[in-house]
C-alpha positions in Angstrom: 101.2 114.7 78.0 103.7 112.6 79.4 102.3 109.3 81.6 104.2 108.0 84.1 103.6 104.0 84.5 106.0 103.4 87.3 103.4 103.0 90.1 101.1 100.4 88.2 104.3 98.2 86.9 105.4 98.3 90.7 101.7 96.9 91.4 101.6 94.6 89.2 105.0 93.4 90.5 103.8 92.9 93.6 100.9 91.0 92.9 102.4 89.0 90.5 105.4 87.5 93.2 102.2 87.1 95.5 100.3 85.0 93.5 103.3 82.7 92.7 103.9 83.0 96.4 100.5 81.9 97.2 100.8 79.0 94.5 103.8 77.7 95.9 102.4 77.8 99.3 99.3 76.0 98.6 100.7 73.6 97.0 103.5 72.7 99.7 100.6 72.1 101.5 101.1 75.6 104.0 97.6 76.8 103.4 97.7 78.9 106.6 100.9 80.8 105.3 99.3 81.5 101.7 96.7 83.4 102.8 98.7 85.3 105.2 101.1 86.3 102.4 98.5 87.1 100.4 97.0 89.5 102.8 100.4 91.0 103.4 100.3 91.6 99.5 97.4 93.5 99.7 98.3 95.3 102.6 101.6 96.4 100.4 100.0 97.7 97.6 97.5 99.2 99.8 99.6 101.5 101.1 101.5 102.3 97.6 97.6 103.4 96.5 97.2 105.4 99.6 100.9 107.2 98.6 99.9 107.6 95.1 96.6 108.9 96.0 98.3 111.7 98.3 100.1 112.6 95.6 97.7 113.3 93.6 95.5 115.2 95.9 98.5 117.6 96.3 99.0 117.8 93.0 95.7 118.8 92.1 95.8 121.5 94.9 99.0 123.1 92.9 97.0 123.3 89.7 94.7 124.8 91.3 96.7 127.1 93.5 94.2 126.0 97.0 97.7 126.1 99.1 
């Protein structure tokens, strides 16, 4: 079997640069602004989870042949 481990390094990506975003915010004192980017984070991935799980649901219709 041969994993693919593109779609959790992308997550992972994306949540690390939030949380430093977050941090940086915070700190700067834009508390407002580092919530909202970490909501827009979330929202992100979110939507990389809802393409990954379509994939997956079509995939498992071609194994088992319910085209």
């Amino acid at each position: 079997m041969n994993f693919d481990l593109t779609p959790v390094f992308q997550i992972a990506g994306v949540g690390f640069i939030v949380a430093i975003l977050h941090t940086v915010l915070k700190q700067s004192g834009k508390e407002d602004m580092a919530h909202w980017s970490t909501l827009l984070g979330f929202i992100i991935v979110l939507f990389m989870v809802v393409s990954y799980l379509g994939d997956l649901f079509t995939e498992v219709k071609r194994v088992f042949l319910f085209n």
